[in-house]
C-alpha positions as a Markdown table, in Angstrom:
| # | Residue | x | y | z |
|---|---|---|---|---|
| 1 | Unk | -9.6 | -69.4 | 27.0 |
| 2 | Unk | -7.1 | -66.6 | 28.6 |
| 3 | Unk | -8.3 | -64.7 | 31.2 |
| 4 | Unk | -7.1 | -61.3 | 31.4 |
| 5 | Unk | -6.0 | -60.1 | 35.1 |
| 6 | Unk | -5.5 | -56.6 | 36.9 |
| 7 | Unk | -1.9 | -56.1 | 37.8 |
| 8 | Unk | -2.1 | -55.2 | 41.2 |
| 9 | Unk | 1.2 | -53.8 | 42.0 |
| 10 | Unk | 3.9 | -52.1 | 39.8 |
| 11 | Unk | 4.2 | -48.2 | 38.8 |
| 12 | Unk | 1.3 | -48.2 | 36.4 |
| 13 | Unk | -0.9 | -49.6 | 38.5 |
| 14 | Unk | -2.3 | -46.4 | 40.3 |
| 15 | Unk | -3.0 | -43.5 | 38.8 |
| 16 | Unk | -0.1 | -41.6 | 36.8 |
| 17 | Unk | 0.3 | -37.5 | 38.2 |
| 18 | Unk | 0.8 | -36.3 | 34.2 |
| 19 | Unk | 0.0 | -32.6 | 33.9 |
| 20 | Unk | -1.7 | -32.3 | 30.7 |
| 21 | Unk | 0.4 | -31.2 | 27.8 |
| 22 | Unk | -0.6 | -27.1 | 27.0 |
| 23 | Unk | -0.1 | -25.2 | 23.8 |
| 24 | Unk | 3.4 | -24.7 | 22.8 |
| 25 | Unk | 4.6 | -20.8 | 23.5 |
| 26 | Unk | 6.4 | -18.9 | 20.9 |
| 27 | Unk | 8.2 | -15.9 | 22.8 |
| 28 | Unk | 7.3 | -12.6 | 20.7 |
| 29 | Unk | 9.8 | -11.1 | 18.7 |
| 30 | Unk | 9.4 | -7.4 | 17.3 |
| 31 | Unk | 10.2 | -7.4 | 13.8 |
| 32 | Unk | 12.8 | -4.4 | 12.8 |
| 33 | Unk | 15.0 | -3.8 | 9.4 |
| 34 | Unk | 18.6 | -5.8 | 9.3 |
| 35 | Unk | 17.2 | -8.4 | 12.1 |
| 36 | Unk | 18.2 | -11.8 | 11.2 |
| 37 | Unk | 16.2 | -14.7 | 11.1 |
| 38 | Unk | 16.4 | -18.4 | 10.5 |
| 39 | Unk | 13.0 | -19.8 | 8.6 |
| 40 | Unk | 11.9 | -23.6 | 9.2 |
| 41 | Unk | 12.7 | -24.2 | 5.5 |
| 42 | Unk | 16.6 | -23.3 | 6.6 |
| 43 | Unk | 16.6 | -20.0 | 4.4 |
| 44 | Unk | 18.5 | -17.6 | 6.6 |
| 45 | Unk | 18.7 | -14.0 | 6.1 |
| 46 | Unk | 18.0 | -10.3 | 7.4 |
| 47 | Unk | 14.6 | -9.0 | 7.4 |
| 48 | Unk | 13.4 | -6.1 | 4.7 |
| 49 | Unk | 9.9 | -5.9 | 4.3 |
| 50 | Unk | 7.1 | -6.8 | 7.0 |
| 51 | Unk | 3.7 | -7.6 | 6.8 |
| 52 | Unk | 1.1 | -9.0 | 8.8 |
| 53 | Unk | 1.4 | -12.1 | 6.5 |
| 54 | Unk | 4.6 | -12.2 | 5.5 |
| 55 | Unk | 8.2 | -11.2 | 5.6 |
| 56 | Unk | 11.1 | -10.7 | 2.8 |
| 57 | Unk | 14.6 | -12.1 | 4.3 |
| 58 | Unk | 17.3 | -10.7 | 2.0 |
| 59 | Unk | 20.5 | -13.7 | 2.4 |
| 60 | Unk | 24.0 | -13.3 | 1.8 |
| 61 | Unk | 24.0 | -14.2 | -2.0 |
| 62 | Unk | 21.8 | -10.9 | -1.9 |
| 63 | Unk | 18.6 | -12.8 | -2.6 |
| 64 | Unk | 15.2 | -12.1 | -1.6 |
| 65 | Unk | 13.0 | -14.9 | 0.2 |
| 66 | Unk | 9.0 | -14.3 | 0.7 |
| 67 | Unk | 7.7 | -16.1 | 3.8 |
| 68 | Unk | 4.8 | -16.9 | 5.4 |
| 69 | Unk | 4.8 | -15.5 | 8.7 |
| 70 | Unk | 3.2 | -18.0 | 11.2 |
| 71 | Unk | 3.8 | -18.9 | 14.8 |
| 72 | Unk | 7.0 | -20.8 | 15.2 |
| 73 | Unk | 7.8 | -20.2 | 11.2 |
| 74 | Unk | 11.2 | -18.6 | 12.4 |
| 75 | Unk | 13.8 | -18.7 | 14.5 |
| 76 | Unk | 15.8 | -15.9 | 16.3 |
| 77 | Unk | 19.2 | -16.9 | 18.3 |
| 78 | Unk | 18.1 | -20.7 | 17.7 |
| 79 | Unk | 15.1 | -20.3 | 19.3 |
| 80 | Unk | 11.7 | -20.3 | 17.5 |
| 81 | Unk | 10.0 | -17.5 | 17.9 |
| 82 | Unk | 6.6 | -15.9 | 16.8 |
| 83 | Unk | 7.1 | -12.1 | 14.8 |
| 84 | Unk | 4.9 | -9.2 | 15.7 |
| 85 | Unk | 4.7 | -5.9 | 14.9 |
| 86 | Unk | 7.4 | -3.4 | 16.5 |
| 87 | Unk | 5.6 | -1.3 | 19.4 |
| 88 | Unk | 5.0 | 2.5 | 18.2 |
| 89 | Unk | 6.7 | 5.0 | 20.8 |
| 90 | Unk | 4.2 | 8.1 | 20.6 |
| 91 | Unk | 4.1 | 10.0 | 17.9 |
| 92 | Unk | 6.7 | 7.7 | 15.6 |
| 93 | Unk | 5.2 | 5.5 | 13.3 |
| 94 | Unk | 7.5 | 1.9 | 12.3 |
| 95 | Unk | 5.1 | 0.8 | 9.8 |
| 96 | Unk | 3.4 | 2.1 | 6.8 |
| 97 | Unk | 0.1 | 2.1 | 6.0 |
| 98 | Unk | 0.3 | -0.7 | 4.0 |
| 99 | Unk | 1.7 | -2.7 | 7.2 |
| 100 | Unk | 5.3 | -2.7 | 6.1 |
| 101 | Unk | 8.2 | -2.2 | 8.4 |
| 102 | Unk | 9.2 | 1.8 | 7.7 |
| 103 | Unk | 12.3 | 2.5 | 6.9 |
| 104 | Unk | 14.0 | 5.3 | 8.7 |
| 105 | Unk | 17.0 | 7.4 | 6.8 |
| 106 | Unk | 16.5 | 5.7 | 3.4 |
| 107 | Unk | 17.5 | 7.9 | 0.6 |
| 108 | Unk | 16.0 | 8.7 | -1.9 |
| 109 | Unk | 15.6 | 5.6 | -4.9 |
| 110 | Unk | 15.8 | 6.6 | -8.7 |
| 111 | Unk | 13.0 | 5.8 | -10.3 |
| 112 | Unk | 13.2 | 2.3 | -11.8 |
| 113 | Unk | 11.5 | 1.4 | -15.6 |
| 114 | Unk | 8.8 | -0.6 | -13.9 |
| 115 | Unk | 5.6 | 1.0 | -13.4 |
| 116 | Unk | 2.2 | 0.1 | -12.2 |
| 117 | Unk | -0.5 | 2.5 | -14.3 |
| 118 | Unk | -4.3 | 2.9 | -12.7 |
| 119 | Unk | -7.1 | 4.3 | -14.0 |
| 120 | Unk | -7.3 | 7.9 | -12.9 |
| 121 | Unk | -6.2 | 10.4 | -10.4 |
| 122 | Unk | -8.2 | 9.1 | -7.3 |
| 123 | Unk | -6.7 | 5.8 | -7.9 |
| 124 | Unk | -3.5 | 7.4 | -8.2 |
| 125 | Unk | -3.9 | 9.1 | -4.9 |
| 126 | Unk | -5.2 | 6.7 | -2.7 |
| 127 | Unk | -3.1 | 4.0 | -4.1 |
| 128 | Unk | 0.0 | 6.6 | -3.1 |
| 129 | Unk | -1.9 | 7.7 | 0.3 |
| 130 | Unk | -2.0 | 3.8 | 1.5 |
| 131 | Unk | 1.6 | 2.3 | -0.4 |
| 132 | Unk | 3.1 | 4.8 | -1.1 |
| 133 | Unk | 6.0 | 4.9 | 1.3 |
| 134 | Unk | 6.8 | 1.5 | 0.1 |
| 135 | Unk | 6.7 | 2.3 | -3.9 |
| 136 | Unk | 9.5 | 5.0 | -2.6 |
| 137 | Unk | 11.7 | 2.8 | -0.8 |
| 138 | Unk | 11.4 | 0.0 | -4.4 |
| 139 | Unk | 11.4 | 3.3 | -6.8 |
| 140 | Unk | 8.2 | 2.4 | -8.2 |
| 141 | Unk | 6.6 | 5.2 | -10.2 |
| 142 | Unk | 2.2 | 5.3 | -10.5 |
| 143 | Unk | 0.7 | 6.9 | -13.0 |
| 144 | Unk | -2.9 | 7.6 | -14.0 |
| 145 | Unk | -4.6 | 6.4 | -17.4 |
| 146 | Unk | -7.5 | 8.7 | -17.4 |
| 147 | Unk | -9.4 | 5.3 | -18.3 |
| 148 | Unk | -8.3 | 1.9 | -20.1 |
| 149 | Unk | -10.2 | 2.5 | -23.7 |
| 150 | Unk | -6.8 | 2.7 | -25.4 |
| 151 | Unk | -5.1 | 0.2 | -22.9 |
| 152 | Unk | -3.5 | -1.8 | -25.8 |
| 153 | Unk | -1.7 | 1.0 | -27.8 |
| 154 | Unk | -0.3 | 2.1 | -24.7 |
| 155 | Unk | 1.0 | -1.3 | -23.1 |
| 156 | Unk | 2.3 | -1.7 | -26.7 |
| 157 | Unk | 4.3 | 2.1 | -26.7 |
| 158 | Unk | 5.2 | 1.0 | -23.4 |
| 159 | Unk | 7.1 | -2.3 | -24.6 |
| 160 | Unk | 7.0 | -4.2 | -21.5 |
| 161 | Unk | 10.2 | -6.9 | -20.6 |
| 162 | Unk | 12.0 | -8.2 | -18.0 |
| 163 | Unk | 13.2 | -5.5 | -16.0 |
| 164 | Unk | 11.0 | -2.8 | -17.4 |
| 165 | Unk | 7.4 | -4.8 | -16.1 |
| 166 | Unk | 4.3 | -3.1 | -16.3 |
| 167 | Unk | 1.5 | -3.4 | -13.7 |
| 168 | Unk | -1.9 | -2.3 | -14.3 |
| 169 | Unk | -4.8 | -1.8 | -11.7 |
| 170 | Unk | -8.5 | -1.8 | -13.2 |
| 171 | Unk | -11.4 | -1.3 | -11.9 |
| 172 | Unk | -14.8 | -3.5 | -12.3 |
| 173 | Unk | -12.6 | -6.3 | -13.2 |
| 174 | Unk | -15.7 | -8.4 | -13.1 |
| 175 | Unk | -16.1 | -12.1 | -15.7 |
| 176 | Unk | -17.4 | -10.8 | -18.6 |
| 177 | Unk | -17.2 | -6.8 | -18.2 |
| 178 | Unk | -15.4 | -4.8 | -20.8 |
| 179 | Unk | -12.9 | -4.3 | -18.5 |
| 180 | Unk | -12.3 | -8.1 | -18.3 |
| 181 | Unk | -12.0 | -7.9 | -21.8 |
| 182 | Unk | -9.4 | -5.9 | -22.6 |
| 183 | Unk | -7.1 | -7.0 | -19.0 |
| 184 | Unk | -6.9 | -10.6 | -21.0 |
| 185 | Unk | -5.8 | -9.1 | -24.5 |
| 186 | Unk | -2.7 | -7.2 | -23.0 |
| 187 | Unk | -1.9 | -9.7 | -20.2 |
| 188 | Unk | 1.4 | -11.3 | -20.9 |
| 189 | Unk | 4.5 | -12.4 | -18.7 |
| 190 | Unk | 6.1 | -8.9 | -18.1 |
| 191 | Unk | 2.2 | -7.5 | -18.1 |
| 192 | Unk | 0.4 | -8.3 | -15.1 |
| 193 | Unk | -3.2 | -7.0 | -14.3 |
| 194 | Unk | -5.5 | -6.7 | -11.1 |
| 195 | Unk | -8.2 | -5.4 | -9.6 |
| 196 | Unk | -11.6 | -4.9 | -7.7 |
| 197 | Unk | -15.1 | -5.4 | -8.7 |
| 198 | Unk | -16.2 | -2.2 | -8.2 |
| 199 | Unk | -17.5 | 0.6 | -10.6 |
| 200 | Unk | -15.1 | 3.4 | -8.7 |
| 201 | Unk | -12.5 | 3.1 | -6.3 |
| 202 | Unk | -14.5 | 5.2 | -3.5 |
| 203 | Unk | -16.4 | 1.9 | -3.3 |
| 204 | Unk | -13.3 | 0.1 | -2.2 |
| 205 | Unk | -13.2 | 2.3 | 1.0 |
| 206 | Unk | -14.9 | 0.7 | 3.8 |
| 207 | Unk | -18.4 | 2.8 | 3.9 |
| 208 | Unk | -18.0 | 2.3 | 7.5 |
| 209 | Unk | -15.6 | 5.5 | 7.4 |
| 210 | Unk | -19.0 | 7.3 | 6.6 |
| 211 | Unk | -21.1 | 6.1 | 9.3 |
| 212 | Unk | -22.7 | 3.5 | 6.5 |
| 213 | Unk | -22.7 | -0.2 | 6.3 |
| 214 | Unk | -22.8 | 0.2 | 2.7 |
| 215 | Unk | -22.3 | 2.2 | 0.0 |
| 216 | Unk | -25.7 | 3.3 | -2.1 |
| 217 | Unk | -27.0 | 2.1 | -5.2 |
| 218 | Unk | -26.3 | 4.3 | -8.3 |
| 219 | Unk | -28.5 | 3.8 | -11.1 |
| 220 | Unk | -26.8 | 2.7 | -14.2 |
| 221 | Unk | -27.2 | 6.5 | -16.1 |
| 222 | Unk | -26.3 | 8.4 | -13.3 |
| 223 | Unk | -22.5 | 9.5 | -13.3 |
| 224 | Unk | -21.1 | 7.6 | -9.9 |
| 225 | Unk | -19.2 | 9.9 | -8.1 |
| 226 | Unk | -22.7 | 12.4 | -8.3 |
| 227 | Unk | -25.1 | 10.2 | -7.4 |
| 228 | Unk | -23.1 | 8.9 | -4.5 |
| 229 | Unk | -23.0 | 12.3 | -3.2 |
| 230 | Unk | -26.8 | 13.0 | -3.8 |
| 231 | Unk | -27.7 | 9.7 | -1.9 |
| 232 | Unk | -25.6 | 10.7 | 0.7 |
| 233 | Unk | -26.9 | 14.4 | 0.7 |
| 234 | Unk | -23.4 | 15.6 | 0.6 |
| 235 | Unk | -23.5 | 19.4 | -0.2 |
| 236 | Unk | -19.5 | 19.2 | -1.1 |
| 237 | Unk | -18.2 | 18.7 | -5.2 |
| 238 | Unk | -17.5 | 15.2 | -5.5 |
| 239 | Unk | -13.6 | 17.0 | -5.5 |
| 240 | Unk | -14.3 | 18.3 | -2.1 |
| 241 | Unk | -15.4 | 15.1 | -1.1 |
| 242 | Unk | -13.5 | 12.8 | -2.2 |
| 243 | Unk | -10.2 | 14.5 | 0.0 |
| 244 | Unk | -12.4 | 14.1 | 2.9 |
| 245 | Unk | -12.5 | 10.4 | 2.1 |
| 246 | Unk | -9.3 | 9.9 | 1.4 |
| 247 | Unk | -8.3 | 11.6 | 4.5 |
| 248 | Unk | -10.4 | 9.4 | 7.0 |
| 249 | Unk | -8.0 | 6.3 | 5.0 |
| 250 | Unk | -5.5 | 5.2 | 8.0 |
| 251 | Unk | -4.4 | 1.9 | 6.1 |
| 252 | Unk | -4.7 | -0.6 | 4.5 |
| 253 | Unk | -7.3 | -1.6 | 6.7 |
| 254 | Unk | -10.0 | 0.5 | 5.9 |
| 255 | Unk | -9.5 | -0.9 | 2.5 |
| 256 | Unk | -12.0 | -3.4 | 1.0 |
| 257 | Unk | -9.3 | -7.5 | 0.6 |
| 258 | Unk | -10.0 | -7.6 | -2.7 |
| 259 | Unk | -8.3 | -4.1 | -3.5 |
| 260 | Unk | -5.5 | -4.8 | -1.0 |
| 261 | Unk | -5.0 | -8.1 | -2.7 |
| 262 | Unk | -4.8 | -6.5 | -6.4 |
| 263 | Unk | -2.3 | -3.6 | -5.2 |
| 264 | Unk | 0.1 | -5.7 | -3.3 |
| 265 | Unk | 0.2 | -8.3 | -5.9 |
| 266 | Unk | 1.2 | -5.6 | -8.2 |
| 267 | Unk | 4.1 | -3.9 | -6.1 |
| 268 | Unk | 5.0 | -7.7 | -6.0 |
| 269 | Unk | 5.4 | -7.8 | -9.8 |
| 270 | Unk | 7.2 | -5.0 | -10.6 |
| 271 | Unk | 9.1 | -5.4 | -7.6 |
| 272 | Unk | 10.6 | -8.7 | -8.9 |
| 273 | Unk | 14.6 | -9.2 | -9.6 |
| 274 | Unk | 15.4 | -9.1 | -12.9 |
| 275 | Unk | 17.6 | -12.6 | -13.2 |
């Protein structure tokens, strides 16, 4: 039988001074237009859109890269790095609403054949209120349906391709809801459509904005926008409002995910290079 023995002598026979190892630090870097980055997967290129989740790098061959932003994803100078959103000196905003990096001195794009269509004229407007400085700096043009009842003729007049992509925001795009429906007959590859489970888009607004942890229940034959209003005992038109809603929007935010979610993956769509 061998018998094991303590080593008496020799350097690992008292204990070993080791400071324990700490979390690795990634300096912060403020992300800003034209700054050039390195990402782990080797794609190098100069940064032109920003959010909290990801950036675009454009590269020399003038292609665009979306990344996941993480800690350490990127490197600056050779040295990995964590990006964070540029300070605001008073008064001047650097990022949108959305969470984009603004772009200062940009003029004005023409309007490209692309277009993402929602349902009606508060869509329209808060879509515009939120993204809107982004859909200027792509040349992104959205317009209002007044509702989705003829949806098919007017994909079909539209005659969606490559290049000319059509993005559509709906909403209670629910399993099983009309809406549902007619979103799969006129999906297709240059077609893409999105959106929220809710009956209007008011209800896609944090109801925290209101002083409410939730929006009220609206029975099924009341028109929404009313019976909001009289649950609320708001003396305003729904008109009147509705801008006082809209106003109290900061960004993207105040938003419920799922909306944020449907919009951006839109502007991603019709955003896309033609090859």
């Amino acid at each position: 039988m061998t018998t094991l023995r303590a080593v008496a002598d020799g350097i690992l026979s008292g204990p070993l001074d080791v400071e324990p190892a700490g979390p690795t630090v990634y300096p912060p870097v403020e992300v800003r237009p034209g700054l050039v980055v390195t990402h782990r997967s080797g794609v190098t290129g100069a940064v032109i859109d920003w959010r909290p989740s990801r950036v675009t790098l454009l590269d020399r061959s003038g292609r665009r890269h979306e990344l996941v932003n993480e800690r350490g994803h990127f490197r600056v100078d050779g040295v990995k790095v964590t990006l964070v959103a540029p300070q605001r000196p008073p008064s001047v905003r650097t990022t949108t609403a959305s969470g984009s990096v603004a772009v200062a001195g940009l003029a004005p794009q023409r309007a490209k054949a692309s277009r993402i269509w929602v349902e009606g004229r508060h869509d329209a407007e808060l879509v515009e209120h939120v993204w809107g400085d982004d859909l200027r700096v792509e040349g992104i043009v959205v317009e209002p349906l007044d509702g989705i009842d003829n949806l098919d003729e007017r994909v079909r007049r539209f005659a969606p391709r490559r290049g000319r992509r059509l993005g559509i925001l709906v909403d209670h795009l629910v399993t099983g809801s009309k809406e549902h429906r007619i979103a799969e007959r006129v999906s297709g590859p240059d077609v893409l459509v999105t959106g929220h489970p809710f009956v209007d888009i008011w209800a896609a607004i944090r109801p925290t904005l209101i002083g409410r942890d939730s929006w009220p229940d609206v029975p099924r034959e009341v028109p929404w926008k009313e019976g909001i209003c009289a649950s609320l005992g708001v003396r305003d038109e729904p008109a009147r409002f509705w801008q006082k809603l809209l106003g109290s929007v900061t960004s993207y935010a105040d938003l419920h995910p799922t909306l944020v979610g449907a919009v951006e993956s839109l502007v991603d769509f019709v955003t896309e290079p033609a090859d």
